[in-house]
N, C-alpha and C positions, 0 to 999 in steps of 0.2 A: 676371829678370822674374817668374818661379815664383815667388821670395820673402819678392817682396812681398804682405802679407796683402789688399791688396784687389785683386789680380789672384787669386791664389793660393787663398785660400780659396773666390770663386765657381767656379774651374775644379775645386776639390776638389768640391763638390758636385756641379754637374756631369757627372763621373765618374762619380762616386756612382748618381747619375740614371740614367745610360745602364746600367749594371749593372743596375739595380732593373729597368729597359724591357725587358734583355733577356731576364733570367728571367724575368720576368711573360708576355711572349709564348708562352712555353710551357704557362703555367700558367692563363690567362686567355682565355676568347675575345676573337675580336680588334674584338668592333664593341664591348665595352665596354673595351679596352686602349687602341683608338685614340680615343674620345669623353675618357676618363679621363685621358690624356697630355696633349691638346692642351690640354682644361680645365686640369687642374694646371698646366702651363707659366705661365700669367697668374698664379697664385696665388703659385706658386713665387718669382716675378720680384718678383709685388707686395712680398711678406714679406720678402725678401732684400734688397729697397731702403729697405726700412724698418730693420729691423735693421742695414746695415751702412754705408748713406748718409745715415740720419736722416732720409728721408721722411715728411711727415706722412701718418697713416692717418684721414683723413676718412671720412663716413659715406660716400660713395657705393664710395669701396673698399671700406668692410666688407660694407654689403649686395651689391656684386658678388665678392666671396669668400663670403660664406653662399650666394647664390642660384645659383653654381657648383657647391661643394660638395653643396646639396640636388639639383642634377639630375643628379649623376653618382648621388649615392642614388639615384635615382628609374631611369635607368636600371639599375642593379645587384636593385632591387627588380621591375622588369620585368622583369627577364632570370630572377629567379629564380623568379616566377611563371609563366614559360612554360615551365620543367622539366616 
């Protein structure tokens, strides 16, 4: 079941994923680690359906992937203003 490419390559990233979350917990605080993960997760999902199922990316995806990624900016710019 591994290997097949459309089981196989989502659980590869995946993986991948959970690696990046858990060095990042060390290295990140966690009220922008945890805002940044759940965000990304929809983003992640979105692009991945696209890419490997052929999903169309209409406009209301792309401005909810822009207007996700501008508010984890916004917090990370918050956060580095109250250093």
């Amino acid at each position: 079941m591994i290997m097949q490419i459309k089981f196989g390559l989502p659980f590869l990233i995946n993986q991948c994923g959970s690696l990046i979350y858990f060095y990042s917990l060390g290295e990140i605080p966690a009220h922008i680690m945890s805002v940044s993960t759940n965000s990304l997760t929809l983003v992640v999902t979105m692009i991945t359906e696209s890419l490997l199922f052929g999903e169309k990316m209409n406009a209301r995806k792309l401005l909810g992937i822009t207007l996700t990624i501008v508010g984890i900016g916004l917090v990370i710019l918050e956060n580095e203003g109250s250093k």
